[in-house]
C-alpha positions as CSV (number, residue, x, y, z in Angstrom):
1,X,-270.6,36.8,103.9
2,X,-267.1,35.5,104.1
3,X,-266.3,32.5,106.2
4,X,-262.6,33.6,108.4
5,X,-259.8,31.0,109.7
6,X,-256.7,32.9,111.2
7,X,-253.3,31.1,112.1
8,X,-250.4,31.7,113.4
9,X,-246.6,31.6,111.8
10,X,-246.4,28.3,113.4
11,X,-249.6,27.4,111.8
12,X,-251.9,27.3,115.0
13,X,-255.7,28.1,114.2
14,X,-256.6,31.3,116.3
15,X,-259.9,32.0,115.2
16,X,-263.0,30.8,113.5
17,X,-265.9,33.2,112.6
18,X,-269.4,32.0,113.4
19,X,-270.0,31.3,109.7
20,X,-267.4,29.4,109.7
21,X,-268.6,26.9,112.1
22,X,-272.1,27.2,110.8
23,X,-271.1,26.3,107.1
24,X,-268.9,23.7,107.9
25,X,-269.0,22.4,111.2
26,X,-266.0,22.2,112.6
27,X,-265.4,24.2,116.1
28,X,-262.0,25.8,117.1
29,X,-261.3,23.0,119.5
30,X,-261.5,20.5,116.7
31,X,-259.2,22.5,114.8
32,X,-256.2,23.4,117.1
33,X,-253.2,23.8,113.9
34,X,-253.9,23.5,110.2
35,X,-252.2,20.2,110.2
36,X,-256.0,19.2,111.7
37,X,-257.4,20.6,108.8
38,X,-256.3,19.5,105.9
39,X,-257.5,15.6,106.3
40,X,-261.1,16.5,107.6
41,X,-261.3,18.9,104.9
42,X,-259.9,16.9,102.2
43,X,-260.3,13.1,103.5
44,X,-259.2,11.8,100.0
45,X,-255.2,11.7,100.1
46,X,-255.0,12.7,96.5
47,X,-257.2,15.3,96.6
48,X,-256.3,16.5,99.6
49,X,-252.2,16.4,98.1
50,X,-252.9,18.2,95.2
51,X,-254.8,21.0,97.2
52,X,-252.1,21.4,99.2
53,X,-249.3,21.7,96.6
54,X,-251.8,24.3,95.0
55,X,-251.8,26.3,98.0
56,X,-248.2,25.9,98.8
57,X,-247.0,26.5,95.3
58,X,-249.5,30.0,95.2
59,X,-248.6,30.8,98.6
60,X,-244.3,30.8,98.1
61,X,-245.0,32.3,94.2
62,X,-246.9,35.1,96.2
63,X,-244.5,35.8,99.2
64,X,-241.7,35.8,96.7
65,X,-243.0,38.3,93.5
66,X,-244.4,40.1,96.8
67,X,-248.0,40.2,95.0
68,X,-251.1,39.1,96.4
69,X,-252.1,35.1,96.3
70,X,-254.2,34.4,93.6
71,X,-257.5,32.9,94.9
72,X,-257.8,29.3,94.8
73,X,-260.8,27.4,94.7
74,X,-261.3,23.9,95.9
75,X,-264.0,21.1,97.4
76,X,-264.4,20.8,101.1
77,X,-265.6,18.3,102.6
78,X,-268.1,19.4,105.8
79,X,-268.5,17.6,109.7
80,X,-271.7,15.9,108.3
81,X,-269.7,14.5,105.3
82,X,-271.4,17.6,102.7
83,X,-269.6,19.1,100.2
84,X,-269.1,22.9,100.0
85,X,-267.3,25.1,96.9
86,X,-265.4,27.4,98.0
87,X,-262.8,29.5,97.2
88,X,-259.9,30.8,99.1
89,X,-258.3,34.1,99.4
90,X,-255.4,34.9,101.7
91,X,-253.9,37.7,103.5
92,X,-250.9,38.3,106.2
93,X,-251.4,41.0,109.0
94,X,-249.2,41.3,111.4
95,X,-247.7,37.9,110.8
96,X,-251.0,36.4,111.2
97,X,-252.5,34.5,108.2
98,X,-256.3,36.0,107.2
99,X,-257.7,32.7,105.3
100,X,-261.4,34.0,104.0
101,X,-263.6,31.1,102.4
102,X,-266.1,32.6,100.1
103,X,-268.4,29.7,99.3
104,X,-269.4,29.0,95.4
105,X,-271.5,26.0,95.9
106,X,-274.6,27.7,94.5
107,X,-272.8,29.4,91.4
108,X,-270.8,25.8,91.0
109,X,-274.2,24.1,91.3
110,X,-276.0,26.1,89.3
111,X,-273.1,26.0,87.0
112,X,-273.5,22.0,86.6
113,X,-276.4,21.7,86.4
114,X,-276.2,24.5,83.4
115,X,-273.6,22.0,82.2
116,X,-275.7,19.2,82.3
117,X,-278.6,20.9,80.5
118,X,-276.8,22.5,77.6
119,X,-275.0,18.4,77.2
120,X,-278.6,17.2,77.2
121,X,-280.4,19.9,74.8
122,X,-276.7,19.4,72.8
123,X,-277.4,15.6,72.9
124,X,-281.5,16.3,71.8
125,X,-280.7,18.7,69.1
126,X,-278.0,16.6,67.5
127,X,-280.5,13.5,67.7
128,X,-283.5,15.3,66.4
129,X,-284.7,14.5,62.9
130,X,-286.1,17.3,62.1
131,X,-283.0,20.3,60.8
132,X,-282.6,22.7,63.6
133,X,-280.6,26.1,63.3
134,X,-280.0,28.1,66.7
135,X,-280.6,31.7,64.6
136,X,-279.7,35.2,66.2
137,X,-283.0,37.5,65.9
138,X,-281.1,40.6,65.5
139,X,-278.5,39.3,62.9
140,X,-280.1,36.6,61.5
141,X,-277.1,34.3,61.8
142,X,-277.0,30.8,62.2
143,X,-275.0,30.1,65.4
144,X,-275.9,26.4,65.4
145,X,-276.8,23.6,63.2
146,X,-277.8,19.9,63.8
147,X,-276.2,17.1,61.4
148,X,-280.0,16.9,60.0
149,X,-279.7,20.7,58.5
150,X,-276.6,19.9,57.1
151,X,-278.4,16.5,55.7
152,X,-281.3,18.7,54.7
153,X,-279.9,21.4,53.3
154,X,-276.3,19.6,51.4
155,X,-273.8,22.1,53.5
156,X,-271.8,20.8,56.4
157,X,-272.3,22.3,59.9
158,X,-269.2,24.0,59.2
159,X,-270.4,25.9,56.4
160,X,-274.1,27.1,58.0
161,X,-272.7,28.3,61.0
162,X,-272.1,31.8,60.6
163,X,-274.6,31.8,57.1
164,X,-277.2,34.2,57.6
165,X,-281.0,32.5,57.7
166,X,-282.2,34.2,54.5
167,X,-279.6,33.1,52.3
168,X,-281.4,29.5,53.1
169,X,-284.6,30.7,52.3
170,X,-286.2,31.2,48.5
171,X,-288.3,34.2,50.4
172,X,-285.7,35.8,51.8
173,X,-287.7,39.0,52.6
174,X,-290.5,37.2,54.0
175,X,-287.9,34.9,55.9
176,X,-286.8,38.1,57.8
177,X,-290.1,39.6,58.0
178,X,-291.3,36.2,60.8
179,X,-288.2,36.8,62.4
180,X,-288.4,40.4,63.2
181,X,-292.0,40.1,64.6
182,X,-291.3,37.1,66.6
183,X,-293.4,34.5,64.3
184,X,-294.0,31.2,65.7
185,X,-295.5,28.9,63.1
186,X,-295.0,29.1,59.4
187,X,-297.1,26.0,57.9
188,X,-295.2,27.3,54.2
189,X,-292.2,28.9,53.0
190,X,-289.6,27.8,50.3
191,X,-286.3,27.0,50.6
192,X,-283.5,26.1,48.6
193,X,-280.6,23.6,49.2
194,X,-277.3,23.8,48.2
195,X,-277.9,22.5,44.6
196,X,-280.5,25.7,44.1
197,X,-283.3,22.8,44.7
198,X,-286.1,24.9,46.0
199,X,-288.5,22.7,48.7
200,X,-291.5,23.8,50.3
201,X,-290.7,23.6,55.0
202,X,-292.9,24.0,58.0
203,X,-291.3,25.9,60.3
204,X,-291.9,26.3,64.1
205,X,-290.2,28.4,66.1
206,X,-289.3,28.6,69.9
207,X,-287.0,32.3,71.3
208,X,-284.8,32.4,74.2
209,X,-282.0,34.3,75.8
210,X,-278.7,32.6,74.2
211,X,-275.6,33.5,75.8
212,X,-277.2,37.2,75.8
213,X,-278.2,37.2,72.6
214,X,-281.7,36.9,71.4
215,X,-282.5,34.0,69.2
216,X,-284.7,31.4,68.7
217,X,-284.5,27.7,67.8
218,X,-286.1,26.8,63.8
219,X,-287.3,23.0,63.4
220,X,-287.2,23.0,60.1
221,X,-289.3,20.0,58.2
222,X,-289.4,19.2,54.4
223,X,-292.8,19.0,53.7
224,X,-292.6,17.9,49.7
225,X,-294.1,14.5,50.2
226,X,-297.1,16.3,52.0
227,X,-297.3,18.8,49.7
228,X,-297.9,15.9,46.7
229,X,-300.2,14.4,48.5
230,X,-302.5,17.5,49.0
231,X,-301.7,18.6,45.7
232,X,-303.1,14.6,44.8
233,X,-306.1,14.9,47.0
234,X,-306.4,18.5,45.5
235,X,-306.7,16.8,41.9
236,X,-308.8,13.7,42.8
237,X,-311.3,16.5,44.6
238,X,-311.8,18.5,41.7
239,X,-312.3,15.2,39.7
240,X,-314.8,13.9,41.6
241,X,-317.1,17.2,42.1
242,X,-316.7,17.0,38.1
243,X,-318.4,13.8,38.3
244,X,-320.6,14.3,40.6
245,X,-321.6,17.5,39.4
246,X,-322.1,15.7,35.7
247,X,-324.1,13.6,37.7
248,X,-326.4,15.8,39.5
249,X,-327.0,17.8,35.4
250,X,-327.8,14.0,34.2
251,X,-330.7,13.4,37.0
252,X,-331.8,16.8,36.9
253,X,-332.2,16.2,32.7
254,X,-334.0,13.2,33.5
255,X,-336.5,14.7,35.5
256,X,-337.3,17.4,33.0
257,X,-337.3,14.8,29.7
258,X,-339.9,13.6,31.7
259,X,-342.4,16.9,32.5
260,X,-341.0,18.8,29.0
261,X,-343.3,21.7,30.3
262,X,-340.9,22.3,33.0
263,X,-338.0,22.1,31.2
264,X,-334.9,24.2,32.5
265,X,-337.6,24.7,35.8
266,X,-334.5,23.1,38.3
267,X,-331.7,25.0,36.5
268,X,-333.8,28.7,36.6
269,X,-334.5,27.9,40.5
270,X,-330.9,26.8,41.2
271,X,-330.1,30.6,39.4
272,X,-332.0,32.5,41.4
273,X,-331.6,30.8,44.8
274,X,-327.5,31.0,44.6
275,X,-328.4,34.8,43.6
276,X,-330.1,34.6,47.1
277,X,-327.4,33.1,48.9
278,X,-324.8,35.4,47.4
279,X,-326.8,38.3,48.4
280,X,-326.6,36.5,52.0
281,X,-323.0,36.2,51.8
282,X,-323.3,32.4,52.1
283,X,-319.7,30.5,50.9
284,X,-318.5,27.3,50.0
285,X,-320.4,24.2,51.5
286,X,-323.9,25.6,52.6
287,X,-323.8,27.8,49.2
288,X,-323.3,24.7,47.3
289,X,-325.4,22.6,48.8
290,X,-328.5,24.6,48.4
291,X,-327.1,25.0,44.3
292,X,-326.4,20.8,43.9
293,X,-330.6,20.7,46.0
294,X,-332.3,22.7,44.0
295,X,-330.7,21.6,40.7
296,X,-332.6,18.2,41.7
297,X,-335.4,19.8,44.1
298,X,-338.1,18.0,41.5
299,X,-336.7,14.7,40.8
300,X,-339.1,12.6,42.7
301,X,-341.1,13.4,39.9
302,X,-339.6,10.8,37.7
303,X,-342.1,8.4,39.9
304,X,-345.5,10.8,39.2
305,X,-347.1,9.7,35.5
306,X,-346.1,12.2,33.0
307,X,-349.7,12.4,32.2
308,X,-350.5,14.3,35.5
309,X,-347.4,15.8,35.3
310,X,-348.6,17.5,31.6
311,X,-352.2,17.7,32.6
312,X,-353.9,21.0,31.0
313,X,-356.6,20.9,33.9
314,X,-357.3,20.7,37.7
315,X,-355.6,17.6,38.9
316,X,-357.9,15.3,41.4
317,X,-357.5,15.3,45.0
318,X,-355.5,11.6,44.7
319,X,-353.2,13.3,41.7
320,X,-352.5,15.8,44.2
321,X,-351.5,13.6,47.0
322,X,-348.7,11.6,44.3
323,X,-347.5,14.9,43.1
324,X,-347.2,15.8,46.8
325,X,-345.0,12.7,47.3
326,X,-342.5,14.0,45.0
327,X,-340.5,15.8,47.8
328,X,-339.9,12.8,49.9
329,X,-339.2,10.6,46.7
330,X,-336.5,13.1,45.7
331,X,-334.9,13.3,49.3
332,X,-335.2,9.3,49.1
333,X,-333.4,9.1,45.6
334,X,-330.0,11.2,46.8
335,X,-329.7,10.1,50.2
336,X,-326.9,7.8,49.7
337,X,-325.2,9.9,47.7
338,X,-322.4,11.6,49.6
339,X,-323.0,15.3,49.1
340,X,-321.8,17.9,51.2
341,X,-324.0,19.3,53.0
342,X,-327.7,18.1,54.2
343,X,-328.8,17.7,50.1
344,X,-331.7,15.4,50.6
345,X,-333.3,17.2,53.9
346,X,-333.1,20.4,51.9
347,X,-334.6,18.5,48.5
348,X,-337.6,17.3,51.2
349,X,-338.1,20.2,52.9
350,X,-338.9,22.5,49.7
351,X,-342.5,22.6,49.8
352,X,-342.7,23.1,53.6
353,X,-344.1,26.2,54.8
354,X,-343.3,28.8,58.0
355,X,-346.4,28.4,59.1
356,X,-346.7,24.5,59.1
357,X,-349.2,24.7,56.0
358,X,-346.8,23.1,53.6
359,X,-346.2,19.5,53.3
360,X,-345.0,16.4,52.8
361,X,-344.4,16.9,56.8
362,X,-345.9,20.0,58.0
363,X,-343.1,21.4,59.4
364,X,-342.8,25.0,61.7
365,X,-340.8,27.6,61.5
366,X,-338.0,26.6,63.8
367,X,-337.8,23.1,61.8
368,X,-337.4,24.7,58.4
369,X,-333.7,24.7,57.5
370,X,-332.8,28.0,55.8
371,X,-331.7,26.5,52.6
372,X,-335.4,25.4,52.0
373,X,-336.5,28.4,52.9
374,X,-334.8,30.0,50.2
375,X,-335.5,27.1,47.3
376,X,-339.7,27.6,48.6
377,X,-339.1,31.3,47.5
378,X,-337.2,30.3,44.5
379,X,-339.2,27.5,43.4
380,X,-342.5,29.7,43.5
381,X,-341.3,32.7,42.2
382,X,-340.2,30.5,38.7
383,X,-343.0,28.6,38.7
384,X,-345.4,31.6,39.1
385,X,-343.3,33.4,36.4
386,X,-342.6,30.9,34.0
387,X,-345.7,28.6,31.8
388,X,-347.3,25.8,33.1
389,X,-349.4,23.2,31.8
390,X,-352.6,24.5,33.5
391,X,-352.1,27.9,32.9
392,X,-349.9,30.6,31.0
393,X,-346.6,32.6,32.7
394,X,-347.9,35.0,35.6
395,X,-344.3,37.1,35.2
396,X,-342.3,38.6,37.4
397,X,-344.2,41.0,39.2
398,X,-347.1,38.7,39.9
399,X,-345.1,36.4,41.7
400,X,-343.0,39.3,44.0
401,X,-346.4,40.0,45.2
402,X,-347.7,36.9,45.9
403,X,-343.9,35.9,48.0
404,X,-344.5,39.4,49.9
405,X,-347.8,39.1,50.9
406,X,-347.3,36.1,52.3
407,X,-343.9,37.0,54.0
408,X,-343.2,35.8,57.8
409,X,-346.4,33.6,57.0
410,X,-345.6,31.2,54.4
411,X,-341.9,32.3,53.4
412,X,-339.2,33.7,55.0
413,X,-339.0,37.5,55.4
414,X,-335.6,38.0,55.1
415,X,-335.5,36.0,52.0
416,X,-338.3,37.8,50.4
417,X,-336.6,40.9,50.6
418,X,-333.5,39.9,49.2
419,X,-335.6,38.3,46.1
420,X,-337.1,41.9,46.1
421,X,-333.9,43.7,46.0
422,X,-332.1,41.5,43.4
423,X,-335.3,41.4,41.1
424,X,-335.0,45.7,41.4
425,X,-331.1,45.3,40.8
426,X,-331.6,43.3,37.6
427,X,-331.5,39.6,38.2
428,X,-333.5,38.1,35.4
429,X,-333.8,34.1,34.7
430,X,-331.8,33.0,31.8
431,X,-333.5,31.3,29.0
């Protein structure tokens, strides 16, 4: 609602509405001629003097090309010392003066304080390091570029705004693509500079409303030096699973050099329990684990005399107990070497049992971890098939018998049936 102030042709205030008063203050007997206005309303002599020769100057213009005064808008100062925007329209009835004050001091605040955001983000997106573009999601053009895109990219500001995004990127299509459906992280794309120079960028992306257009804010960030370093780390990874992996074929050779009737008994268990794992859909460090474990499953056996190792008959009750001690010798030998995954607890688990039967700790069910429980079916099922010192190869079959009869008691259920189905599907131990 307008606030009303009427005067006479002599300039004598006849009225004030309600909101008047209420917004600023001042009561009609306060305010008997205009003269009594203008100083509480403007106590600042050059403010108040060039508000007046506004008024005066709009008012005579108007009265003289007979056309309605053009608003004007001005500060005034309240009764409790407040400031108020507001802007002033005038009309003559009658010979009385109609002075309506329609107050903008939310818009004009609201307006500054816009002001002061937009010099502050302005001030924060020239700073940043990182290149930012201000992009238009229908268009894809660049309204706005910091200095560090122009650094970045080897055009000046002048020449990206107005670019379209894609012609940045060496995906263009895909570049598009995350815009269009609003993508807010791109850990990878490339881009090419001025000089054709193609770079791998992280992107991250933030949307807003831009002066009623939709668009979204890119920070841009070369990532070449990161990529170098994972593509280092990359290189010295591979190199040292080749080690270690020539490492884990030179302990396992050294176990078998030492019990020649076992020969090739580690890499024929290591075959059929990754054929296990596969069937179980197990991937990457659990799945190679259990292969690097079973490829060295026996190589405590390096402490047991070859002698019992290659004995023809019965072994004695205190043989037994040092071949028994193999397990936990094994899982001693690699525990400082930094596999990944649990290596030497699967390596000393491989002769335990479901049922708590097996040894070197008599472990249940529930302590078992399930990559033992598939080298126990693997190691028995080769062993059973293949020759041994104190007895020729059972085969195959034999041995799928023996792992089902005892399934749920001694081996795991699940695992015996996958050894089943692979066996039926034509796994077969190579030579």
């Amino acid at each position: 609602m307008p606030k009303v102030i009427t005067t006479s042709p002599e300039g004598r205030v006849l009225f004030l509405n309600r909101l008047f008063v209420d917004s600023f203050g001042y009561e009609l007997d306060e305010l008997h001629t205009v003269r009594d206005w203008w100083p509480r309303a403007y106590p600042d002599a050059k403010y108040r003097e060039e508000v007046r020769g506004r008024w005066l100057r709009e008012t005579e213009t108007a009265i003289r090309e007979r056309r309605p005064i053009v608003p004007i808008e001005a500060r005034v100062t309240c009764k409790d010392g407040s400031l108020r925007h507001v802007q002033f329209h005038l009309a003559v009835i009658n010979e009385v003066s109609v002075i309506t004050l329609i107050d903008l001091t939310d818009r004009k605040n609201a307006e500054e304080a816009l002001r002061i955001s937009e010099e502050k983000h302005r001030t924060l997106f020239e700073l940043e390091s990182d290149a930012l573009f201000l992009i238009d999601n229908e268009s894809g053009e660049i309204l706005e570029a910091n200095p560090a895109a122009a650094a970045l990219y080897g055009y000046t500001r002048e020449e990206l705004v107005g670019m379209n995004h894609t012609q940045l990127s060496a995906e263009p299509s895909e570049t598009r693509r995350a815009t269009l459906n609003g993508i807010m992280e791109i850990p990878f794309r490339r881009h090419r500079k001025r000089d054709g120079t193609v770079f791998p960028v992280e992107i991250t992306a933030s949307h807003l409303d831009w002066h009623g257009r939709r668009s979204h804010i890119a920070a841009i960030r070369d990532i070449t030096e990161h990529e170098r370093t994972k593509d280092s780390l990359r290189q010295s990874t591979a190199q040292l699973r080749r080690t270690l992996s020539t490492t884990v074929a030179a302990l396992a050779t050294t176990t078998e050099l030492r019990d020649p009737y076992t020969a090739g008994h580690q890499r024929r268990v290591a075959e059929l329990a990754c054929a296990l794992a596969g069937r179980l859909s197990w991937q990457d460090t659990a799945f190679e684990a259990l292969r690097t474990a079973a490829l060295l499953h026996d190589i405590g056996k390096i402490t047991v005399p070859s002698e019992i190792l290659a004995k023809p008959g019965k072994l004695t009750p205190m043989e037994m107990a040092l071949i028994r001690e193999h397990a936990g010798v094994g899982a001693s030998i690699v525990a400082e070497i930094d596999f990944q995954g649990p290596v030497a607890e699967i390596i000393h688990q491989h002769h335990e049992r479901l049922d708590g039967s097996g040894y070197p700790r008599g472990l249940n069910s529930d302590e078992v971890l399930r990559e033992a429980r598939i080298l126990a079916v693997a190691d028995v099922v080769e062993a059973m098939h293949s020759h041994r010192p104190y007895r020729p190869a059972l085969g195959m079959q034999p041995a799928l018998e023996y792992i089902s009869a005892n399934a749920g008691q001694l081996f795991d259920a699940e695992v015996v049936d996958v050894c089943a189905a692979i066996v039926k599907d034509g796994f077969a131990f190579s030579a």
